[in-house]
N, C-alpha and C positions, 0 to 999 in steps of 0.2 A: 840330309835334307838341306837343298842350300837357301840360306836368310838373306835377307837383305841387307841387314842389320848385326851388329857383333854381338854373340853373346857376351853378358860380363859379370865377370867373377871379381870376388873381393874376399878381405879377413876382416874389414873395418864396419861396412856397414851398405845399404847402397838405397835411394831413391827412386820411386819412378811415380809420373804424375801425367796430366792430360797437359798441363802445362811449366814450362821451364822454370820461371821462375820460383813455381810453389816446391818444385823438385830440389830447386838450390837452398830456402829457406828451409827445406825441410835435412837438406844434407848439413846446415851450418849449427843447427840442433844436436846433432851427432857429433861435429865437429866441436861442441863447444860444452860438449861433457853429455847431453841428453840421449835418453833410448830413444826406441821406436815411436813409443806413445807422444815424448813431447812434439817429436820430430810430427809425427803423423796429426798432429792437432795443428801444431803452427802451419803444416803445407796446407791443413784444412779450410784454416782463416785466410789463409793470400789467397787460394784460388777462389773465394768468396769475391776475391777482388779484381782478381786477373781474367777472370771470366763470369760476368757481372750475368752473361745471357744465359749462364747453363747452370747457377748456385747461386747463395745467396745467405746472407745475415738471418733471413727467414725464409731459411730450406730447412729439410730433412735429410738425416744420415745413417744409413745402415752400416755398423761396423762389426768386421770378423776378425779376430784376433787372435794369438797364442803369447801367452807369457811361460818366458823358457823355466821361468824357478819353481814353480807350480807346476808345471806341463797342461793347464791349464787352457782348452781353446772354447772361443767363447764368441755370443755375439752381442752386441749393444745395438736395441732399438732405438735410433732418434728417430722414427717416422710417428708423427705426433696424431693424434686421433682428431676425428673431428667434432668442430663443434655441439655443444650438448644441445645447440635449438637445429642444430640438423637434422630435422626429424621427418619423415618421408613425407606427414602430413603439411609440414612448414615448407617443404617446396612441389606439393601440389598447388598451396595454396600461390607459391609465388609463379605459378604456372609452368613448370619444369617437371619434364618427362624424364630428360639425362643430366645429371650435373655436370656443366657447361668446361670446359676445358681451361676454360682462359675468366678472368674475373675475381671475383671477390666470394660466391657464392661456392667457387671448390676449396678455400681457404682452407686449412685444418691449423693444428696447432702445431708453430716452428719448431722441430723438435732437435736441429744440429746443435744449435749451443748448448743447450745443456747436457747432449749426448758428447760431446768434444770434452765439456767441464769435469764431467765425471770420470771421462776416460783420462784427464790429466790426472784430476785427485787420485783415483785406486790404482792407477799402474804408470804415471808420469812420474818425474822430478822435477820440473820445475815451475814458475810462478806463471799468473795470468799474465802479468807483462810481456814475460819474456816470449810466448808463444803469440800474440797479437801485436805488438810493436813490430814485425814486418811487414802486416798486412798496414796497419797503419801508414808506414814511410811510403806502400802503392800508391794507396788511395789517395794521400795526402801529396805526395810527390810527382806521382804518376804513373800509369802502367802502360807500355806500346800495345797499341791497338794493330790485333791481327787483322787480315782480310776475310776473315770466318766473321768476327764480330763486328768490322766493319758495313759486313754485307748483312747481320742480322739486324742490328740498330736502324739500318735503310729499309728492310722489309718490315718494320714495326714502327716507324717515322710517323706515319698517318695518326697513329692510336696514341702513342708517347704524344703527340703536339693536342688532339679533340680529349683525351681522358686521364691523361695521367702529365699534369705539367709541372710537378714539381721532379719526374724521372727525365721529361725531356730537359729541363734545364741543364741537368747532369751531361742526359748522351748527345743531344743536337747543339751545335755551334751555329747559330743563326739559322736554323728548323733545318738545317740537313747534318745528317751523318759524321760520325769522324773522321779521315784519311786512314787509311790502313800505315803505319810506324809512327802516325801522333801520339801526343803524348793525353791519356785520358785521367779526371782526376775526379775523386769523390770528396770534397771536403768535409760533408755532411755524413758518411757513412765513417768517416775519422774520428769527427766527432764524436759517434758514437760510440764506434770505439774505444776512446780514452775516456767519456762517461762511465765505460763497464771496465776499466782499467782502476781510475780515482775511487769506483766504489769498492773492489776488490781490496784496493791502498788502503781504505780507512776501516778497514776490520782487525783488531784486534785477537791476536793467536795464533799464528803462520800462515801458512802456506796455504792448508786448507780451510781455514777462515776465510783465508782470502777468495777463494775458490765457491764456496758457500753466499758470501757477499755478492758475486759477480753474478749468479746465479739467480739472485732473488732480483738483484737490479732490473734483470733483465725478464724472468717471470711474474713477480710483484712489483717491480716499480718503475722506472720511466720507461722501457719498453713497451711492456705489455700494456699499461695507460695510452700509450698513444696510440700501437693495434688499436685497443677497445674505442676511444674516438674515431679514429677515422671508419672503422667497420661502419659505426654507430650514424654517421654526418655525410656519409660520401658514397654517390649512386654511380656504378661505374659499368660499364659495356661491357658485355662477355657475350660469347659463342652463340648467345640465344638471339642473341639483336636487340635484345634489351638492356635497360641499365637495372644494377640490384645492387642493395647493399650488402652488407658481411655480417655471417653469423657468427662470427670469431665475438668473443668479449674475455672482458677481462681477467673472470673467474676461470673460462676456462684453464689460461695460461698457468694461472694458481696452481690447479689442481694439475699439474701437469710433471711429469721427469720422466726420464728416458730410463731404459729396463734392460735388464742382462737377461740374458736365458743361456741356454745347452746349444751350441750350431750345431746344426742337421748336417750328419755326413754320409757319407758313400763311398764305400772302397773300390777301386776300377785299377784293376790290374798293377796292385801294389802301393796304386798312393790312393790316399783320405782325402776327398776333396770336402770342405766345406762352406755351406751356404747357410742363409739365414732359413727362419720359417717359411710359411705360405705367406705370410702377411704383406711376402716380398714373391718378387717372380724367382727368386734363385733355385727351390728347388725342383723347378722346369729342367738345369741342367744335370742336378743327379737324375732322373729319370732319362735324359737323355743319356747319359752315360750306360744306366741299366739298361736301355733298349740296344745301347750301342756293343754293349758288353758278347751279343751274341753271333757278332759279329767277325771276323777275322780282318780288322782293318791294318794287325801289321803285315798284310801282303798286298795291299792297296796299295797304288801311287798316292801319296798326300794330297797330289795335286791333280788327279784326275778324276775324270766322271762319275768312277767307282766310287769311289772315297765320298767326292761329295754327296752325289745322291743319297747313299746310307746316311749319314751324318744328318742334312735337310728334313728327310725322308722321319727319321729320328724326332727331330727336336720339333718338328710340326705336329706329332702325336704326343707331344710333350707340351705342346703349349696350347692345343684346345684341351687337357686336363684341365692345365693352369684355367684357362678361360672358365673350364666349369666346375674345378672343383676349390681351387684356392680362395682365402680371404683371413681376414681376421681370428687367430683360434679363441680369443677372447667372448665371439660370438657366435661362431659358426664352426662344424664340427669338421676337420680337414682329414679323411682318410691315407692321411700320409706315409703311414706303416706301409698299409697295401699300396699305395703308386707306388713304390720303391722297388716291392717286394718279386723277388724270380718270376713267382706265377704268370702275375697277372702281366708283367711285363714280356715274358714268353709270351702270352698269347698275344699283343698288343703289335709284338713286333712281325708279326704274320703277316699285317696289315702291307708291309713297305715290299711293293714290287719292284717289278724291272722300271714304271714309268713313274714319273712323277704324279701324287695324288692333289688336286686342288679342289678336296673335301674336305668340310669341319670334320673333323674325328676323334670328340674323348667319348671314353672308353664306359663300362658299365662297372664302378669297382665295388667293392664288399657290400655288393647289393643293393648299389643305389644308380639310382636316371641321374646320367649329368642333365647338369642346369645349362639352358642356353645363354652365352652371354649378352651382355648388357646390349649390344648394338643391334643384336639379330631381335630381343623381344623389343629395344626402340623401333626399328624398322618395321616389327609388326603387329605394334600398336592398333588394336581396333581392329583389328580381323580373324578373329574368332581364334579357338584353339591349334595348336600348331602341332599335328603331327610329326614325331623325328623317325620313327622305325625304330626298333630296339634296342634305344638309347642313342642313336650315331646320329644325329643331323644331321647332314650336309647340304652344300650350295644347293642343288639338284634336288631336294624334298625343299629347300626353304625356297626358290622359284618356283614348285609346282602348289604350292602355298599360297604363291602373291606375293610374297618379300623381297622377293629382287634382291639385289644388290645394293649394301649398306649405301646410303645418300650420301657425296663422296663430299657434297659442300658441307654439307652435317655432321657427320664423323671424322673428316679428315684430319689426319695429325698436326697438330697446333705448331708442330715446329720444336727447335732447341734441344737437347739432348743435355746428359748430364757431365758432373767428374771424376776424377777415380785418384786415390794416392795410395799407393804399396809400400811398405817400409820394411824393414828388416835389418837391425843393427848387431854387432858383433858379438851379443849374446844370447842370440837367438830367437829374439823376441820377435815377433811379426804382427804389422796391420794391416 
């Protein structure tokens, strides 16, 4: 199959990120005595910085990992729950049908740092410094501004300058945009940083003292106090066209850490791939794989119609499951045994013809109605019960219904997309 691009091999160790720089800081970790884990924490923190539009100081991070000396693979949830007044009644009462895309009202609880913290403490070696003093010298220094973030900073100008003015002070230089290879600088995101660096320093008992300190700084102490004020003081525009404030408070943050579990895997012709829970979309792709599995796609061109269709064809009956069957397993019961499983997946894959299908399609699985998702019951709001046929909705029953087609100003994708870091050092270790 020919690449674009070289494959590459190594004995030492090797990097790869959405962005260059969090890829070198993450390779100078390895070069400077650290595994994967520390490697993989520090590229975490710079692309916090290097790409300000897709992550964040208060994002969340789903990590998969293997530690070579345990044989150990495993996933860390930083995707933080939401707030405990989020409650269906508290935003009917704030008049919300969908929780809004963009605002204050989808807040949940940050859950990157402390899922990074943790993954330094139990499988890192080295200090909180050592992993955030890169991201520091960005912020504080500067990071070149691509023409990706150039051109999102300018699509978001309007909102940054009417509702959020202490972020345009940061991205607009006289209310417009940056140049794409200026130099862009956070001082205030620095500062914070070596806030949760000093607090890490004055803890008493090593390494993971220190690591334990930086953590509360940022869940009990000047972090999460200033979430909890500004949630509490500040009415901000979101998706709905109104202003709301934030149900984030401070307790939440308390009562919050990031959690290990088992990764969910799936064998497909020799290799284990693994994903996180439902909690995440990832395991949309082992089922994609299982539908894919009965398939002969080593006689396909990679790169033709054949190949694609099946593969498309695949992962669209793989992700109205996702739409109706996945969520939180802490709440809601994810038959994930059965999506995975030969059967139901043979029958599933009957569905994938010669043409392309542009129907909703999950499935009926260990005896339950998929749920329709979130946008199709927004859409049909107020109009009595909605037949799907035996368990399949599709477009075609949801128009002959009334629902139309999801409202493209209302639901449309809010924009910005996310990061990715891959590590792998010379003892096997992977994140």
């Amino acid at each position: 199959m020919l690449t674009t691009r070289p494959e590459l091999h190594g004995t030492f160790g090797a990097v790869a990120s959405t962005h260059w720089l969090a890829s070198a800081v993450g390779m100078a970790m390895l070069e400077r005595g650290g595994n994967a884990f520390d490697a993989a924490v520090a590229a975490g923190f710079t692309l916090q910085v290097v790409e300000p539009h897709q992550n964040g100081l208060g994002g969340d991070v789903p990590v998969i990992a293997y530690e070579a000396k345990s044989k150990r693979l495993f996933v860390l949830c930083g995707q933080g729950p939401a707030p405990g007044a989020a409650t269906i009644e508290r935003y009917r009462r704030e008049g919300v049908e969908l929780i809004p895309g963009t605002g204050l009202l989808a807040a949940v609880v940050p859950g990157a740092f402390d899922a990074w913290m943790q993954l330094l403490r139990d499988y890192g070696t080295m200090r909180v410094r050592d992993v955030i003093e890169p991201a520091i010298h960005y912020a504080r220094h500067g990071t070149p501004v691509t023409a990706m973030l150039a051109r999102y900073i300018d699509g978001v100008r309007e909102l940054l300058t009417t509702a959020w003015p202490s972020s345009a002070a940061v991205y607009l230089h006289a209310g417009r945009a940056p140049e794409p290879g200026s130099l862009l600088r956070n001082s205030r995101l620095a500062d914070t940083y070596e806030r949760l660096i000093h607090a890490a320093g004055t803890a008493k008992g090593g390494r993971e003292a220190e690591i334990e300190a930086a953590r509360s700084a940022y869940y009990r102490g000047f972090v999460a106090e200033t979430i909890d004020r500004f949630c509490k003081t500040s009415d901000v525009p979101d998706s709905t066209g109104r202003r709301h404030r934030g149900l984030l408070a401070g307790e939440d943050m308390a009562r919050y850490q990031a959690t290990y579990e088992d990764a969910l895997t799936y064998d497909y012709h020799g290799h284990t791939v693994a994903k996180t829970g439902p909690w995440g979309q990832g395991p949309a792709f082992l089922q994609t794989l299982a539908l894919l599995k009965g398939f002969d796609l080593g006689s396909m061109d990679p790169n033709g119609a054949e190949f694609v269709h099946a593969t498309v064809e695949c992962l669209k009956l793989a992700m109205a499951d996702r739409e109706a069957y996945y969520g939180d397993p802490n709440f809601v019961s994810v038959p994930m045994a059965a999506l995975l499983g030969d059967e139901y997946n043979a029958l599933r894959r009957r569905l994938v013809g010669r043409e392309a299908s542009l129907d909703f399609r999950p499935g009926s699985v260990a005896g339950r109605t998929p749920r329709l998702p979130a946008f199709v019951l927004g859409a049909h709001a107020g109009r009595g019960p909605l037949k799907s046929g035996e368990g399949e909705p599709n477009l075609a029953r949801l128009r002959a219904a009334g629902v139309g087609e999801p409202n493209a100003a209302r639901f449309r994708a809010e924009g910005g997309d996310t990061v990715n870091v891959n590590v792998i050092d010379r003892h096997g270790n992977m994140v």
